[in-house]
Backbone as a chain_set.jsonl record, in Angstrom:
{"seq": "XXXXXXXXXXXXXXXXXXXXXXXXXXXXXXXXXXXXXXXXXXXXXXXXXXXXXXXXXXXXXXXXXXXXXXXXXXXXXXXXXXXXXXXXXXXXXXXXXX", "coords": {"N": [[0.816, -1.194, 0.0], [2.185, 1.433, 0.295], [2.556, 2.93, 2.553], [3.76, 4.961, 5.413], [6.003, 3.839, 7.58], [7.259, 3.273, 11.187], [10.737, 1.748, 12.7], [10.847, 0.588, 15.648], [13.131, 0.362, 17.942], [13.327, -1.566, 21.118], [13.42, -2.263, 24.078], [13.473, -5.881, 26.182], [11.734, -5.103, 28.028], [9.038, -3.546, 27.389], [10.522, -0.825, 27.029], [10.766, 1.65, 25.556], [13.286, 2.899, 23.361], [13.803, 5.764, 21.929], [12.885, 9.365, 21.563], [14.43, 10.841, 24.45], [15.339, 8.226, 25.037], [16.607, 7.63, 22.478], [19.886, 7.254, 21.928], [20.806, 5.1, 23.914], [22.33, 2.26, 24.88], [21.692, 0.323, 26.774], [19.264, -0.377, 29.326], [17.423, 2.379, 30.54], [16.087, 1.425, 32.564], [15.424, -1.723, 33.462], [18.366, -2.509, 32.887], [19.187, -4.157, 30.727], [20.684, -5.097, 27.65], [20.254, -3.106, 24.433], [20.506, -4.821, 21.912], [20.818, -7.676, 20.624], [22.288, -10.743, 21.976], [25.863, -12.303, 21.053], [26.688, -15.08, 19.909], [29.34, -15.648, 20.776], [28.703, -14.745, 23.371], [29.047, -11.96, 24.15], [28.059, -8.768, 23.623], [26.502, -6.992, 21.094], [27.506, -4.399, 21.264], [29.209, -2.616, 20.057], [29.499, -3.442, 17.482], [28.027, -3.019, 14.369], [26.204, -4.651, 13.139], [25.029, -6.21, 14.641], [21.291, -7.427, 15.466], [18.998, -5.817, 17.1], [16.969, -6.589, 20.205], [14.198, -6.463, 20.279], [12.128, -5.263, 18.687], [9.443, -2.582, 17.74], [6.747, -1.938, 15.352], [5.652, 0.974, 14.408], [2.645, 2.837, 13.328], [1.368, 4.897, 11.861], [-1.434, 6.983, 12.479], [-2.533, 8.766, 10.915], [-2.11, 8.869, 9.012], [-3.429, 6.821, 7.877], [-5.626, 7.045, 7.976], [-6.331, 9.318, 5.732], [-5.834, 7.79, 3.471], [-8.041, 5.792, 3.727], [-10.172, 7.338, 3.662], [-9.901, 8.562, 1.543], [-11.666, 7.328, -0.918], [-14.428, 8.438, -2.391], [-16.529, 7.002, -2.149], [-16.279, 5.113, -0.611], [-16.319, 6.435, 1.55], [-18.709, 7.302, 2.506], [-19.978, 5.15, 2.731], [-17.807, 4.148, 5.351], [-18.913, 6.659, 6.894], [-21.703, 6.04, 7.609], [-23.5, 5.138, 9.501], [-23.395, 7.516, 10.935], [-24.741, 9.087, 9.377], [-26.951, 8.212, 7.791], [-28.631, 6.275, 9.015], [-31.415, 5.175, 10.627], [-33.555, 6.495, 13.165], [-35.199, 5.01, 14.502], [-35.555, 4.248, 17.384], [-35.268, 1.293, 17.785], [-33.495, -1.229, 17.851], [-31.072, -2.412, 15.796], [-28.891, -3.014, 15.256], [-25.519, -2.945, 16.543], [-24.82, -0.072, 16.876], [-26.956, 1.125, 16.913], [-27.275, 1.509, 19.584], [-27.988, 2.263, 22.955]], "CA": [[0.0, 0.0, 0.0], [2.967, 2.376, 0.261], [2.032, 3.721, 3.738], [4.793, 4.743, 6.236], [6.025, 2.663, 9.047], [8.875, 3.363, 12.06], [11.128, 0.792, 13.17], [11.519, 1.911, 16.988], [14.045, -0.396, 19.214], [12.47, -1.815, 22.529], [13.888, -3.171, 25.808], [12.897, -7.121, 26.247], [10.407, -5.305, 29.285], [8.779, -2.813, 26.718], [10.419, -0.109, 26.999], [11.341, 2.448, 23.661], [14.401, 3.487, 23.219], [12.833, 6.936, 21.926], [13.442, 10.581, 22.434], [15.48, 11.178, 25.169], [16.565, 7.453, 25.579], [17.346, 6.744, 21.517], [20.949, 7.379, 22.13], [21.11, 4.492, 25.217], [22.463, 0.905, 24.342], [21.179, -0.288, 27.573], [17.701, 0.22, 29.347], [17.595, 2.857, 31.657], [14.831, 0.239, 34.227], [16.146, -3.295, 33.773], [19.932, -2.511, 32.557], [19.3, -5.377, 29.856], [21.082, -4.368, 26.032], [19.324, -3.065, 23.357], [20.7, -5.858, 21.512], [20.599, -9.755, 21.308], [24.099, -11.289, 22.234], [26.659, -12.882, 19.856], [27.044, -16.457, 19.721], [30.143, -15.99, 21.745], [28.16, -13.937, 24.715], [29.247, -10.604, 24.199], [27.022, -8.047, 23.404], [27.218, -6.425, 20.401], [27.131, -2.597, 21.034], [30.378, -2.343, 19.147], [29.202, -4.051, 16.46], [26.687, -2.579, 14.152], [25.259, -5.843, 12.24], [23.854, -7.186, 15.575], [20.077, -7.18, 15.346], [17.98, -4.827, 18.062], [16.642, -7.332, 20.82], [13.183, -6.499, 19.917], [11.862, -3.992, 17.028], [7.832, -2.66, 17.254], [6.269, -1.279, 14.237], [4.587, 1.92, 14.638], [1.996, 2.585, 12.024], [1.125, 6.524, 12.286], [-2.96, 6.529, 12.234], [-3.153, 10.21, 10.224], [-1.786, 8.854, 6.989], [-4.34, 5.848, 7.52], [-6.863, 7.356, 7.942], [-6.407, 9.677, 4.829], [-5.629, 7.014, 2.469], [-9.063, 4.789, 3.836], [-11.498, 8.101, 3.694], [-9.594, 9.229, 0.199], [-12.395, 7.302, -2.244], [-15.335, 9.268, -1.568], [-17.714, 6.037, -2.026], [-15.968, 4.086, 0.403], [-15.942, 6.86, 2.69], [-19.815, 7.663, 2.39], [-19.694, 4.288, 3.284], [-18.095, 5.065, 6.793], [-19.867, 7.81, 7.518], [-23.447, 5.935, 7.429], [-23.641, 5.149, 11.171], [-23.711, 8.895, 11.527], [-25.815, 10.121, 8.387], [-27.655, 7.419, 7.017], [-28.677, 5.156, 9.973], [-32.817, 5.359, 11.289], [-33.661, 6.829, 14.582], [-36.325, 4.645, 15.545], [-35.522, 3.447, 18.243], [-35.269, -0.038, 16.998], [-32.183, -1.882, 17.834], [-30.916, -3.267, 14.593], [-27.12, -3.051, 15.147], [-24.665, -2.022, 18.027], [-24.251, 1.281, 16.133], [-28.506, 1.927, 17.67], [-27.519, 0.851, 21.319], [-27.296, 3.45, 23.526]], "C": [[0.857, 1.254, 0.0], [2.781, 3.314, 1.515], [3.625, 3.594, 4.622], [4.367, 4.059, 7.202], [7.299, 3.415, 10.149], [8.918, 2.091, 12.597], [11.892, 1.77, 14.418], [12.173, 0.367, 17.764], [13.031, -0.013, 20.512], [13.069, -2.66, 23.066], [13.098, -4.225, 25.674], [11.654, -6.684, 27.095], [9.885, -4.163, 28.624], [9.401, -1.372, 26.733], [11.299, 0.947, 25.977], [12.377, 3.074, 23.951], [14.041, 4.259, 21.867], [12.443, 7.826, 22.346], [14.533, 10.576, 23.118], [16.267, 9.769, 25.388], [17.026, 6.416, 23.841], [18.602, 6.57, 21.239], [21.614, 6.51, 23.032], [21.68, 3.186, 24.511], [22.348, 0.187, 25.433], [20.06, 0.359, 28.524], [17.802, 0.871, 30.255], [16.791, 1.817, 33.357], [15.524, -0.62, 34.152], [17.365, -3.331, 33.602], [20.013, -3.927, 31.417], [19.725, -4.577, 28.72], [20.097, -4.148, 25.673], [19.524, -4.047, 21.978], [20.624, -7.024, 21.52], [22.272, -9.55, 21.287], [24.469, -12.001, 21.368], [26.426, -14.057, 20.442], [27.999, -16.525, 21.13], [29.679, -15.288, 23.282], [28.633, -13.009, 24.654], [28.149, -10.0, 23.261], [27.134, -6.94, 22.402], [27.049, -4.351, 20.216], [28.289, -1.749, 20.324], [30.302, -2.225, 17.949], [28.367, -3.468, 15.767], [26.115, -3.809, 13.096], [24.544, -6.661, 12.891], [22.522, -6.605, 15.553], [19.945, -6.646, 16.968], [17.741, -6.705, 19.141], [15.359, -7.677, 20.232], [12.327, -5.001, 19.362], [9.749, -3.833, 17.195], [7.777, -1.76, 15.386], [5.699, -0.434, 14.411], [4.282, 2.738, 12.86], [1.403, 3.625, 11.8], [-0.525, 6.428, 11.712], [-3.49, 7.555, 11.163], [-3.22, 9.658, 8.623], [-2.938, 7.184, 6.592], [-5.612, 6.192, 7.189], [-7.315, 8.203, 6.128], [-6.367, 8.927, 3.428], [-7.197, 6.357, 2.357], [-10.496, 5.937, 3.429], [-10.958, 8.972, 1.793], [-10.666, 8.866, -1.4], [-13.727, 7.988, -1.87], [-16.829, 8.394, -1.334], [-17.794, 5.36, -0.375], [-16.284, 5.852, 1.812], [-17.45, 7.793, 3.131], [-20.175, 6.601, 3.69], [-19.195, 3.728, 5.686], [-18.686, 5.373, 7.359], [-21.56, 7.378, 7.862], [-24.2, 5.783, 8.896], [-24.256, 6.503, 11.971], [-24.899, 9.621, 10.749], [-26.814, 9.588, 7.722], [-28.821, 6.616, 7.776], [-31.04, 5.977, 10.012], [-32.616, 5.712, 12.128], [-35.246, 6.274, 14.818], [-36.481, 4.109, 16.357], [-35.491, 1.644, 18.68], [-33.947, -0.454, 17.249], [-31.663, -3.003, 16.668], [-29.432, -3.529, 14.36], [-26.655, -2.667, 16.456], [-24.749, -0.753, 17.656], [-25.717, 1.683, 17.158], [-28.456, 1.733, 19.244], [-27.248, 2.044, 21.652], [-25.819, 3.75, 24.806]], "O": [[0.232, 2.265, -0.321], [2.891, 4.525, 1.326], [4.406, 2.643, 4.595], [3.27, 3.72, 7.646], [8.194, 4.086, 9.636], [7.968, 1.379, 12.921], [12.68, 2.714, 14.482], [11.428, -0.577, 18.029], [12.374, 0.972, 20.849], [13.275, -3.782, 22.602], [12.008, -4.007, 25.144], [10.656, -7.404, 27.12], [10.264, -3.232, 29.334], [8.557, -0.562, 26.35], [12.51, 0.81, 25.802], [12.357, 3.871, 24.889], [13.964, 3.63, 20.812], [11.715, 7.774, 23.337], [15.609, 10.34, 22.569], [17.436, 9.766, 25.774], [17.469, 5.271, 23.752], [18.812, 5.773, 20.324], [22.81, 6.731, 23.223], [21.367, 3.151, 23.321], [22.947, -0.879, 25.29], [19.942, 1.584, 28.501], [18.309, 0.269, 31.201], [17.002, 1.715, 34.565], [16.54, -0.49, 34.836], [17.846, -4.304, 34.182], [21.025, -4.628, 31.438], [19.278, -3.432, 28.638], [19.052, -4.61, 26.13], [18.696, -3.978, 21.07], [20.311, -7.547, 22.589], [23.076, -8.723, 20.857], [23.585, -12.52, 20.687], [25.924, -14.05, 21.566], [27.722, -17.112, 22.176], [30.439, -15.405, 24.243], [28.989, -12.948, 25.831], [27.524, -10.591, 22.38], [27.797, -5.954, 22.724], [26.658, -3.523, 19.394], [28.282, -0.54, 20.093], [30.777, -1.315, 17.27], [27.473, -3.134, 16.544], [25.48, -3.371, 12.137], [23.758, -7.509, 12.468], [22.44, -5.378, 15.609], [20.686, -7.034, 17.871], [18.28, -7.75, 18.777], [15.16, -8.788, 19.741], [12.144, -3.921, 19.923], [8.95, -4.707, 16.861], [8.614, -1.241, 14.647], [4.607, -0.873, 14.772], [4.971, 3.03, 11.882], [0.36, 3.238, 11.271], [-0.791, 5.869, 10.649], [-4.566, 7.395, 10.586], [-3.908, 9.858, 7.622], [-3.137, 6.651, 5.5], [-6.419, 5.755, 6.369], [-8.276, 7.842, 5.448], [-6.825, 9.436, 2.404], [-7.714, 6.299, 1.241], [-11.579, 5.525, 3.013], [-11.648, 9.745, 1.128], [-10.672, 9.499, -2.456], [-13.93, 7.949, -0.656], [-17.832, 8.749, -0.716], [-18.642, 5.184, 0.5], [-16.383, 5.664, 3.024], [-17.402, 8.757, 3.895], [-20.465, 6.808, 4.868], [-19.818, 3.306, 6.66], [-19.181, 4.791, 8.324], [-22.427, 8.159, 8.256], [-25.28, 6.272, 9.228], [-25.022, 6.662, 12.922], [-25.725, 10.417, 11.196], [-27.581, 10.3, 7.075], [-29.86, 6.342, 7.175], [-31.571, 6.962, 9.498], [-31.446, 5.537, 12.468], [-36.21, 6.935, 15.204], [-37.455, 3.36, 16.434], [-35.69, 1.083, 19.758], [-33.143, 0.241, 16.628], [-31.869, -4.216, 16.724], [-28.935, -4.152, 13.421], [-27.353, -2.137, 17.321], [-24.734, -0.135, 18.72], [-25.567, 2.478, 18.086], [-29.435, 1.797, 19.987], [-26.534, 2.834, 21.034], [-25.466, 4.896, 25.083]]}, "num_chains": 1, "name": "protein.A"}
């Protein structure tokens, strides 16, 4: 789909190395690397071809949203809950619950 992504580094106990701590190579809470360990047990913060420990995906919601409301059918579509729907009091979906 061509949509951006970030690859953000994360501590084994979640925590982002991001902002003030993307400059850290160990976690400010648990003191665990931001790396996995070599084969031989050293840790590769020397190294730059050792993989991250653990990598999230963050998936920015603005540019989703603009891409999903960009055909104007589909995005009528959407909107029907709000503009389309009955008000008779009739429970015909979750959308009529109060």
């Amino acid at each position: 789909m061509g949509l951006e992504y970030q690859k953000i580094h994360v501590c084994l106990n979640n925590v982002l190395y991001k902002d003030e701590f993307a400059s850290l190579k160990v976690c400010p809470t648990c003191g665990l690397s931001q790396f996995k360990k070599k084969i031989d047990g050293n840790c590769g913060d020397e190294d730059k071809d050792v993989p991250p420990a653990k990598v999230m995906w963050y998936l920015p919601i603005i540019p989703r949203f603009k891409w999903v409301f960009s055909i104007k059918e589909d995005a009528n579509n959407l909107k029907w809950h709000v503009d389309g729907r009955k008000c008779d009091n009739l429970l015909r979906q979750p959308a009529n619950s109060p």
